[in-house]
C-alpha positions as CSV (number, residue, x, y, z in Angstrom):
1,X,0.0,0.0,0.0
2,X,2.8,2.6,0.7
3,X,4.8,1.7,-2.3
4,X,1.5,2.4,-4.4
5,X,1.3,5.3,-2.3
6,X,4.6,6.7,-3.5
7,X,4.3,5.7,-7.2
8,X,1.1,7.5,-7.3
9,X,2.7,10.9,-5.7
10,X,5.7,10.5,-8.2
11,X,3.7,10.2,-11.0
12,X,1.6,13.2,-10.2
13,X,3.9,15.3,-8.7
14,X,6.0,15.9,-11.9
15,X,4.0,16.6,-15.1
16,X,5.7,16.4,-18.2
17,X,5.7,19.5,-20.2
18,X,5.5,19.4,-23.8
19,X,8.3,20.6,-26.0
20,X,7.7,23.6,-28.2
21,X,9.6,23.7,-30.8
22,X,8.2,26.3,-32.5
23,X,10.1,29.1,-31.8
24,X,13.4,27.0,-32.7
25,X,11.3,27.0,-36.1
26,X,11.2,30.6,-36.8
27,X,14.8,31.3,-35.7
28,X,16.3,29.0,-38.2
29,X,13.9,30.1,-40.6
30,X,14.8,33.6,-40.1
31,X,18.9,32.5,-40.2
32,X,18.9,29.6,-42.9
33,X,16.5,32.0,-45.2
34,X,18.1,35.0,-46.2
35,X,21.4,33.0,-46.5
36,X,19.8,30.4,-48.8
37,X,18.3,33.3,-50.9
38,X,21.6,34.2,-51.2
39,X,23.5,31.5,-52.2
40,X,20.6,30.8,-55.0
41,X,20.8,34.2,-56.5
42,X,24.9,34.2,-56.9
43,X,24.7,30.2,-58.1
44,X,22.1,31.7,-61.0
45,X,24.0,34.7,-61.6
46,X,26.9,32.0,-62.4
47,X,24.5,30.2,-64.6
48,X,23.0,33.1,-66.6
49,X,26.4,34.5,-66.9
50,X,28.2,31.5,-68.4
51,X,25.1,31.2,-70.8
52,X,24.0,27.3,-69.5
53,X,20.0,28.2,-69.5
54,X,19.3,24.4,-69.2
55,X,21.3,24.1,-65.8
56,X,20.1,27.7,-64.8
57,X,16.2,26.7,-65.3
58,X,17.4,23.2,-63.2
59,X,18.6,24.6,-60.8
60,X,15.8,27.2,-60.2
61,X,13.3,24.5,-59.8
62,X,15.4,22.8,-57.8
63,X,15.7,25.7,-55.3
64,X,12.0,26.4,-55.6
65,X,11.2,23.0,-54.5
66,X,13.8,22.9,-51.1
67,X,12.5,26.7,-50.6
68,X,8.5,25.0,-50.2
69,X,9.6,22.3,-48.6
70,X,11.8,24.6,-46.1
71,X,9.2,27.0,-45.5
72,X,6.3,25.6,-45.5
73,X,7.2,22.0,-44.0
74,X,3.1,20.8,-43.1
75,X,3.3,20.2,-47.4
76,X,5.4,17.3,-47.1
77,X,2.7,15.3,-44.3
78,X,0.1,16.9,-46.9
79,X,1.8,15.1,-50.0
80,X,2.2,11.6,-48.7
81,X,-1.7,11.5,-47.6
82,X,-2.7,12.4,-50.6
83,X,-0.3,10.0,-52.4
84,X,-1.1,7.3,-49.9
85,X,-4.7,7.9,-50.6
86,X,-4.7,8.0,-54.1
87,X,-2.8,4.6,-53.8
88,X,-5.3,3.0,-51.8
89,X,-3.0,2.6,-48.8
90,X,-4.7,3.8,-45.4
């Protein structure tokens, strides 16, 4: 009865606090972002400069896509439903 006693005060007395990782979220976001707009637009520059349109327009989309992915992150969880979905997996 006291051992009950004690892992019923243990449990209680310490609630677990959930992590927020949110603001972690927007401080990368606010570091990683202008430094990744920045390394894109000097990579293009290269491209348009040396005349290689097809790696310029490559490498755009490319940037585009990790830019979505990066700032929006919820569209990834939002792509695999919809792909699970549409292939009948549940």
């Amino acid at each position: 009865m006291y051992l009950q006693h004690l892992t019923d005060t243990a449990v209680g007395a310490a609630p677990q606090a959930a992590i927020s990782t949110q603001g972690l979220v927007t401080y990368l976001q606010g570091l990683f972002g202008p430094l990744f707009l920045g390394i894109v637009g000097i990579v293009a520059l290269f491209f348009l400069f040396t005349k290689e349109i097809t790696k310029f327009v490559q490498f755009i989309v490319l940037a585009v896509a990790i830019a979505v992915v990066f700032y929006t992150p919820s569209i990834v969880q939002t792509l695999a439903t919809g792909i699970a979905n549409a292939l009948g997996v549940h």
